[in-house]
ZADO-1210 file (C-alpha; in nm, 4 decimals, padded with zeros to 6 digits):
<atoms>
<atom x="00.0000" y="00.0000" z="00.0000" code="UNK" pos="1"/>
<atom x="00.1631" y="00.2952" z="-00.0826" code="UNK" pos="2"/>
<atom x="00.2275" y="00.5661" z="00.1700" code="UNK" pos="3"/>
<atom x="00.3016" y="00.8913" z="-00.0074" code="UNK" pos="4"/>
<atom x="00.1561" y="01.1639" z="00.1378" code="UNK" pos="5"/>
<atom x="-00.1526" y="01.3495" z="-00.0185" code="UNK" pos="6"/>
<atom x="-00.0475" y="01.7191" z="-00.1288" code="UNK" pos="7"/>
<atom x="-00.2953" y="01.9162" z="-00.2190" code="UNK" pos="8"/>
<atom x="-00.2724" y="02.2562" z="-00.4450" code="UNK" pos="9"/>
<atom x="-00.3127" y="02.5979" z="-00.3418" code="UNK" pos="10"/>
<atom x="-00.7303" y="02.6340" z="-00.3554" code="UNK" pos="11"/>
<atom x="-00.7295" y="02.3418" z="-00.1533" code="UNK" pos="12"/>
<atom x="-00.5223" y="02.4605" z="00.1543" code="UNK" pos="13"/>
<atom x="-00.6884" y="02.8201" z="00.1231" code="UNK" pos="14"/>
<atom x="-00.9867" y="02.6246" z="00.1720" code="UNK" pos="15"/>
<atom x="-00.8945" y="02.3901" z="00.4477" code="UNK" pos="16"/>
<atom x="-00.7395" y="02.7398" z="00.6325" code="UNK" pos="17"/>
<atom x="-01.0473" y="02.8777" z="00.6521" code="UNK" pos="18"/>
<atom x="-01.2365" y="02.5793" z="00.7743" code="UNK" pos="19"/>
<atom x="-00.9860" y="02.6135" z="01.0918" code="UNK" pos="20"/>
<atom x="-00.7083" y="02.4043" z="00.9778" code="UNK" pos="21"/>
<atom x="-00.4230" y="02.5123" z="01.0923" code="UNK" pos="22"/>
<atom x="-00.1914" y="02.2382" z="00.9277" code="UNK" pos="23"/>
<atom x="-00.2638" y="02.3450" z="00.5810" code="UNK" pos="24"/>
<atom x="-00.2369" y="02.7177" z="00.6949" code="UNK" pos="25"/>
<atom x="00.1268" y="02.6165" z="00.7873" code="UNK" pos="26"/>
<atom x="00.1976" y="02.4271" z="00.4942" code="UNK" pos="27"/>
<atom x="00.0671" y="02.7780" z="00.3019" code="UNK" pos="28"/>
<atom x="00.3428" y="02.8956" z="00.5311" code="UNK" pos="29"/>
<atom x="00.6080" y="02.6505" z="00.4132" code="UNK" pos="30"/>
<atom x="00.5419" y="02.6789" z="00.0699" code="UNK" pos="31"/>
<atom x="00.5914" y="03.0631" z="00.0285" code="UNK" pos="32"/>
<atom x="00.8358" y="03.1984" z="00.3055" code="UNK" pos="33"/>
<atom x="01.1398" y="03.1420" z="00.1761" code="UNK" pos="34"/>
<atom x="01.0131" y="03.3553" z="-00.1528" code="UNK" pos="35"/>
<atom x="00.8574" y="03.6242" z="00.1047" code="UNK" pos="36"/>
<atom x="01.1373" y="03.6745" z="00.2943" code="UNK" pos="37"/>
<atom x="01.3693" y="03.7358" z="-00.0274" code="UNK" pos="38"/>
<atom x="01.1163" y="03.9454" z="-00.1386" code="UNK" pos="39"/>
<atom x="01.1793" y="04.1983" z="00.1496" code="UNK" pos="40"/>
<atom x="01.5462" y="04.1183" z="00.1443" code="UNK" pos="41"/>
<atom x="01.5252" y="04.3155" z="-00.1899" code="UNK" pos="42"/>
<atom x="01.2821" y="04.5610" z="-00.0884" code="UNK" pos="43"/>
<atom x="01.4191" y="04.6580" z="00.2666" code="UNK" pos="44"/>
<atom x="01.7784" y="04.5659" z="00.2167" code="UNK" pos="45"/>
<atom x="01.7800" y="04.4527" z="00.5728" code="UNK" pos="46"/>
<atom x="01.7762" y="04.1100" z="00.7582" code="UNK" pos="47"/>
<atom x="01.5769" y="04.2336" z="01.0546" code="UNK" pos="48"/>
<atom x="01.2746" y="04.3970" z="00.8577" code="UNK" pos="49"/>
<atom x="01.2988" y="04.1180" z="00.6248" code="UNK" pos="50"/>
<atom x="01.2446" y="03.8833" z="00.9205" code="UNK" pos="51"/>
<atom x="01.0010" y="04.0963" z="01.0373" code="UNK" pos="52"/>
<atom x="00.7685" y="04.1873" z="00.6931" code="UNK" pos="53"/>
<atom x="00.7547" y="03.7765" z="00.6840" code="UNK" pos="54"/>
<atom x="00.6052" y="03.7578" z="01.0050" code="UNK" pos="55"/>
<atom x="00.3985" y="04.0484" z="00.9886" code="UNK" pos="56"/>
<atom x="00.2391" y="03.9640" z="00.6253" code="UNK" pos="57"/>
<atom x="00.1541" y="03.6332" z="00.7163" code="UNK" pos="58"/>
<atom x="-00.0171" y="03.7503" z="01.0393" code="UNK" pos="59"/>
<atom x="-00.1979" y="03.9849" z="00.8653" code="UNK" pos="60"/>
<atom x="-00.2940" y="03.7179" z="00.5987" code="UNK" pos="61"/>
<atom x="-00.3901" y="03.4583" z="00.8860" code="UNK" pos="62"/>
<atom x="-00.5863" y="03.7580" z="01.0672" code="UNK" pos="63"/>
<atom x="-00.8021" y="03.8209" z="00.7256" code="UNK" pos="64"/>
<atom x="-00.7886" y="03.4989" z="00.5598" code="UNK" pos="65"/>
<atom x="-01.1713" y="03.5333" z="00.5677" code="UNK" pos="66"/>
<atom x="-01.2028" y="03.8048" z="00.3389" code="UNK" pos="67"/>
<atom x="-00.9486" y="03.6782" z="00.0800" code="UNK" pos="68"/>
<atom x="-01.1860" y="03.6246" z="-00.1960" code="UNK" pos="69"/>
<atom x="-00.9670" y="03.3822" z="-00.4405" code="UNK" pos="70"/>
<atom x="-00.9877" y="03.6400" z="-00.7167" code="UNK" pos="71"/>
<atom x="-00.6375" y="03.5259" z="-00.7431" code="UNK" pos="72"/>
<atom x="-00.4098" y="03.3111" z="-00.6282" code="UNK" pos="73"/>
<atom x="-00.2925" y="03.3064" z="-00.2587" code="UNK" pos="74"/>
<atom x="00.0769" y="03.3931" z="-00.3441" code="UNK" pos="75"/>
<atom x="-00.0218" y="03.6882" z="-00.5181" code="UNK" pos="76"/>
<atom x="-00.2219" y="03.8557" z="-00.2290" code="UNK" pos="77"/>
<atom x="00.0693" y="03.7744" z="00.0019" code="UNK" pos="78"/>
<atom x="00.3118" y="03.9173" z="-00.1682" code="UNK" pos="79"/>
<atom x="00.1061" y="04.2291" z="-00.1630" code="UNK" pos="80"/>
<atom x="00.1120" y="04.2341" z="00.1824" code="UNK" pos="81"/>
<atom x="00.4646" y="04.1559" z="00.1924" code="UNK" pos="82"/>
<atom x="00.5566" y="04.4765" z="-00.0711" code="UNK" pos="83"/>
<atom x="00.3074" y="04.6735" z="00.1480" code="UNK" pos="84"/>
<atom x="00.4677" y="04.6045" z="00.5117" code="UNK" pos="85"/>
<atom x="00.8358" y="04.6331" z="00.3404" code="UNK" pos="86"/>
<atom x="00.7361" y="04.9916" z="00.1633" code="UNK" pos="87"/>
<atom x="00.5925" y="05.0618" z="00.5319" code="UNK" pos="88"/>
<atom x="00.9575" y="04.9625" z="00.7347" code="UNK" pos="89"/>
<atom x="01.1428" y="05.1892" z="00.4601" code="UNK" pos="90"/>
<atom x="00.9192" y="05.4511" z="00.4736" code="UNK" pos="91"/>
<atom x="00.9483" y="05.4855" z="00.9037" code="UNK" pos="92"/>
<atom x="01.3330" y="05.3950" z="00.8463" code="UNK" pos="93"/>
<atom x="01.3831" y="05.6783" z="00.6333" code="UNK" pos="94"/>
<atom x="01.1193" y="05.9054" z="00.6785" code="UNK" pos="95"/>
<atom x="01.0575" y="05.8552" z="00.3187" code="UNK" pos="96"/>
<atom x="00.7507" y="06.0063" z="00.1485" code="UNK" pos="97"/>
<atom x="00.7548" y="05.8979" z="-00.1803" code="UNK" pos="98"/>
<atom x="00.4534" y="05.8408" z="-00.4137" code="UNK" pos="99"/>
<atom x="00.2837" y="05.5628" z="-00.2773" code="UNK" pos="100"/>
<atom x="00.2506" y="05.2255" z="-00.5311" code="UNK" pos="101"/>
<atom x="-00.1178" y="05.2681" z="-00.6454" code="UNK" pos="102"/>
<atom x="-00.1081" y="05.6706" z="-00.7269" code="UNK" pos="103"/>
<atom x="-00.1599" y="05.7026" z="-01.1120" code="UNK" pos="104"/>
<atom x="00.1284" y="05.7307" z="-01.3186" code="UNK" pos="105"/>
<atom x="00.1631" y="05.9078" z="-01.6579" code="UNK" pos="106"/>
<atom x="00.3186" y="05.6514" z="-01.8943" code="UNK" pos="107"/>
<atom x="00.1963" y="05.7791" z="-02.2079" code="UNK" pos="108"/>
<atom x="00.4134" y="05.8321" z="-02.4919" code="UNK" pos="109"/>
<atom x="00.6577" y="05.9813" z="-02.2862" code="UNK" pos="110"/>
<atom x="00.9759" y="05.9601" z="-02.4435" code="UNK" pos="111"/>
<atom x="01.3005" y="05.8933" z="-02.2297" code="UNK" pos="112"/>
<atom x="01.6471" y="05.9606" z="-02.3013" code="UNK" pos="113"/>
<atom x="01.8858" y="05.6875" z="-02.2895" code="UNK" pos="114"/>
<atom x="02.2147" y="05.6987" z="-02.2922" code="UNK" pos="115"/>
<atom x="02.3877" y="05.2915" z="-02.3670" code="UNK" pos="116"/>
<atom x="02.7429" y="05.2978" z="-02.2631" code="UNK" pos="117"/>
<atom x="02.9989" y="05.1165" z="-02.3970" code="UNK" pos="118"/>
<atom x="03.1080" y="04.8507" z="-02.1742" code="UNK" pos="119"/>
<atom x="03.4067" y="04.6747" z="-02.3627" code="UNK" pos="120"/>
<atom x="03.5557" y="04.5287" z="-02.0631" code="UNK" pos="121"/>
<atom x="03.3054" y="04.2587" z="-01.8898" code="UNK" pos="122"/>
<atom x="03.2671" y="04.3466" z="-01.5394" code="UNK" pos="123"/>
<atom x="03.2916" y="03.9810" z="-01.4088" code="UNK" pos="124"/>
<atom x="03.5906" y="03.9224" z="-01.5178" code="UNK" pos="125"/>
<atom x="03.7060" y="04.2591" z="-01.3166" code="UNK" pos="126"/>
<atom x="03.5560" y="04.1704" z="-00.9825" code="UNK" pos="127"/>
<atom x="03.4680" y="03.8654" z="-00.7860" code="UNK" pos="128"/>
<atom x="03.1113" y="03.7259" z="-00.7541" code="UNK" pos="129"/>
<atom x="03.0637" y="03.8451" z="-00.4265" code="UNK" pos="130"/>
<atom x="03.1660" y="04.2339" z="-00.5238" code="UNK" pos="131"/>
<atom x="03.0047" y="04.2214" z="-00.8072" code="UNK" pos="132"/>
<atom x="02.6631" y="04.1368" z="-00.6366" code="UNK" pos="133"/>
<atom x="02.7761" y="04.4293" z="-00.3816" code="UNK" pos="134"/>
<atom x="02.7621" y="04.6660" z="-00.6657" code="UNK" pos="135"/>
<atom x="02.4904" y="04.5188" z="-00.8030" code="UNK" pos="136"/>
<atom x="02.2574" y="04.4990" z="-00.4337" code="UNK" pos="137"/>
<atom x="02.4111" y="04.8709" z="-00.3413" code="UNK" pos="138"/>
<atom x="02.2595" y="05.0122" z="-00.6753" code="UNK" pos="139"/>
<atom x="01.9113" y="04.7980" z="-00.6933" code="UNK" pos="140"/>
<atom x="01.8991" y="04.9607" z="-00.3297" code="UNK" pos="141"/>
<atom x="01.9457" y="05.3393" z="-00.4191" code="UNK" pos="142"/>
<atom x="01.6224" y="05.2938" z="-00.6655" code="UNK" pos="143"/>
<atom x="01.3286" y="05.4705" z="-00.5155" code="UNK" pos="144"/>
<atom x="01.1090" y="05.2610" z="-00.3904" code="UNK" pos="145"/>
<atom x="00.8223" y="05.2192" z="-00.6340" code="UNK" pos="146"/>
<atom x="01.0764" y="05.1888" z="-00.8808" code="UNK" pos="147"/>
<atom x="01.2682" y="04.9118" z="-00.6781" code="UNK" pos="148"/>
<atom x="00.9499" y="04.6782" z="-00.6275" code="UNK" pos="149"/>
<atom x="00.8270" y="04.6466" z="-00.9652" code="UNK" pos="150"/>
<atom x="01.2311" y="04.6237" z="-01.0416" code="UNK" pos="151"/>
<atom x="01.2398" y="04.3334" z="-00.7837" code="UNK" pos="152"/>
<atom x="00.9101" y="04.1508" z="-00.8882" code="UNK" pos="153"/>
<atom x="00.9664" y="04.1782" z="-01.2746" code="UNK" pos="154"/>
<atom x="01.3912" y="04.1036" z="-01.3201" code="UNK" pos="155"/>
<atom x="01.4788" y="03.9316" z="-01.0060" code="UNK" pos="156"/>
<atom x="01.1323" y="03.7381" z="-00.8723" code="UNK" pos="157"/>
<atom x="01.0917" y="03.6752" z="-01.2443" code="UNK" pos="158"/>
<atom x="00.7071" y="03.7273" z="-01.2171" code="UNK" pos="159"/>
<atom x="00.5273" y="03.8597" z="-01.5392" code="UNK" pos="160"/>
<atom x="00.4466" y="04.2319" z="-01.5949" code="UNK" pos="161"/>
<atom x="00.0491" y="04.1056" z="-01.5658" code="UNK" pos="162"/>
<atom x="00.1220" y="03.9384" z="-01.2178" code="UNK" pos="163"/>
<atom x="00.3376" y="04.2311" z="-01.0930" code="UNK" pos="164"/>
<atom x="00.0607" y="04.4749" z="-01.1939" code="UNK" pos="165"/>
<atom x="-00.1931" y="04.2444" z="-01.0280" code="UNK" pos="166"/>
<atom x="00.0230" y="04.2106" z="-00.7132" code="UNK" pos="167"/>
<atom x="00.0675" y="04.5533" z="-00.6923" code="UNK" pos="168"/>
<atom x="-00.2543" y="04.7221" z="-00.7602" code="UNK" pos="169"/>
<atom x="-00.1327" y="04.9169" z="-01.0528" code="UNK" pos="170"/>
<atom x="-00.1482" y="04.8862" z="-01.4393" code="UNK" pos="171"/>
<atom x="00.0279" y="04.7218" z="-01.6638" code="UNK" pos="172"/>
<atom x="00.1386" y="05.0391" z="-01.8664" code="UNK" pos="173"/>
<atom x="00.2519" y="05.1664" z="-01.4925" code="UNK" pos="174"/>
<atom x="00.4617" y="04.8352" z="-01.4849" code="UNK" pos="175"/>
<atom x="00.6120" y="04.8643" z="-01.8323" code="UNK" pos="176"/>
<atom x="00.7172" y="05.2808" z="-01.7292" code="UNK" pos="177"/>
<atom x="00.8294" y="05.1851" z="-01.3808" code="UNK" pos="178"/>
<atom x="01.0502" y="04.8958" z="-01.4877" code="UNK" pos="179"/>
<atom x="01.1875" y="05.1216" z="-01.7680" code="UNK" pos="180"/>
<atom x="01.2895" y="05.4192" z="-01.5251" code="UNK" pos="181"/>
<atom x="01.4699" y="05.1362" z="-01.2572" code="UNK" pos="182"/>
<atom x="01.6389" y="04.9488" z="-01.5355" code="UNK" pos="183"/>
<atom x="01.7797" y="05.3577" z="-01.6982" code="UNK" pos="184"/>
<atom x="01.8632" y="05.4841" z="-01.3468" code="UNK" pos="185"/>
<atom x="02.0403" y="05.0905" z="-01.2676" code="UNK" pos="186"/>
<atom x="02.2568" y="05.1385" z="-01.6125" code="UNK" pos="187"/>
<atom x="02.3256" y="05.5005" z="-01.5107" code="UNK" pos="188"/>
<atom x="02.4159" y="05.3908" z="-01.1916" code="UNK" pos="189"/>
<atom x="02.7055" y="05.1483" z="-01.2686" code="UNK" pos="190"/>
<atom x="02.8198" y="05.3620" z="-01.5316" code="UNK" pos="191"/>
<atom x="02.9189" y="05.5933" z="-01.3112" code="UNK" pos="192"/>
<atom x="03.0435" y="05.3357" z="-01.0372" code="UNK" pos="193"/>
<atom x="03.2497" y="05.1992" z="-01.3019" code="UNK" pos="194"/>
<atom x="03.3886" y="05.5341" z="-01.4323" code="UNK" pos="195"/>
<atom x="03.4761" y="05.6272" z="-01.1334" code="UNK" pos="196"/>
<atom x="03.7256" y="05.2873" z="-01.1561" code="UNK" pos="197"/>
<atom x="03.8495" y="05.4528" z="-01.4019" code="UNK" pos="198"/>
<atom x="03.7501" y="05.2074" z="-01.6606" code="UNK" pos="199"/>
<atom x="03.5171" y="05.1083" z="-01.9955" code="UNK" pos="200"/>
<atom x="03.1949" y="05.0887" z="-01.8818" code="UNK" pos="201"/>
<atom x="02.9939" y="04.7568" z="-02.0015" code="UNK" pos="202"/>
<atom x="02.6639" y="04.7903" z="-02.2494" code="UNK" pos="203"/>
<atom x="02.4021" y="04.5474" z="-02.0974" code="UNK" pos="204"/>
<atom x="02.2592" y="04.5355" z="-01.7925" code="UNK" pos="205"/>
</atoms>
């Protein structure tokens, strides 16, 4: 008789959570907090708030599991919450009032200068791994934050530009201009960090 346990998909332990069952609210739990947690690494660039957003956002999505509707999928709404408790640690951190993620954005045929370096000289073979991804974490970092989440969700998380604008609350042309203006201000960025080196700045990013 075979014993391999039953797993069941995501609808199935929303369900069971909000019949009471605590198990398959853990294994909700288990499934996603590694991902959250990374998530807020990005966002908050800090161990303690990261630790702290995962905790809070799945409190808050154990505290109001009864009004999650299942308009989409679990790991969607809590990475809202996750984005949302991360923007809120940055924001008391650094006293930072910048637009909030759901205020409209003009992305109509607004026309952006960009300016693609040369980069001769491959940066990798320059610097270790571990600077590299120094340079790399320092710069994502220095992005406001709007401009850092959808950067996060979209290039690093890997999630599509409809999932990131569903996570997030905004639209998808919002996604599109908001991952254009983090991806410009990254490349102009590590230009400059490189120049600085005093070398040939690299062309992609």
């Amino acid at each position: 008789m075979s014993t391999t346990p039953i797993t069941f998909d995501e609808a199935d332990l929303v369900a069971k959570a909000k019949a009471g069952d605590g198990t398959a609210f853990s294994e909700l739990v288990s499934r996603y907090q590694n991902k959250i947690y990374r998530l807020a690494k990005h966002i908050t660039q800090n161990d303690e708030d990261a630790e702290d957003v995962l905790q809070e956002a799945f409190l808050k999505a154990y505290e109001h599991l009864d009004g999650f509707q299942g308009n989409s999928k679990f790991y969607t709404w809590i990475v809202r919450i996750a984005v949302n408790e991360s923007l809120m640690k940055l924001r008391k951190r650094r006293g930072d009032r910048t637009v909030p993620l759901d205020e409209p954005l003009d992305t109509g045929e607004e026309t952006v200068k960009r300016e693609i370096a040369v980069w001769e000289d491959n940066p990798e073979q320059q610097y270790s791994q571990e600077e590299m991804r120094e340079i790399l974490d320092e710069a994502v970092e220095s992005l406001k934050p709007d401009f850092r989440t959808v950067f996060v969700l979209r290039d690093i998380e890997e999630m599509s530009t409809e999932e990131t604008a569903e996570t997030l609350g905004i639209s998808i042309p919002a996604v599109k201009s908001r991952l254009l203006r983090a991806r410009l201000a990254l490349r102009e960025k590590l230009t400059r960090k490189f120049k600085r080196k005093g070398e040939d700045v690299f062309a992609n990013l």
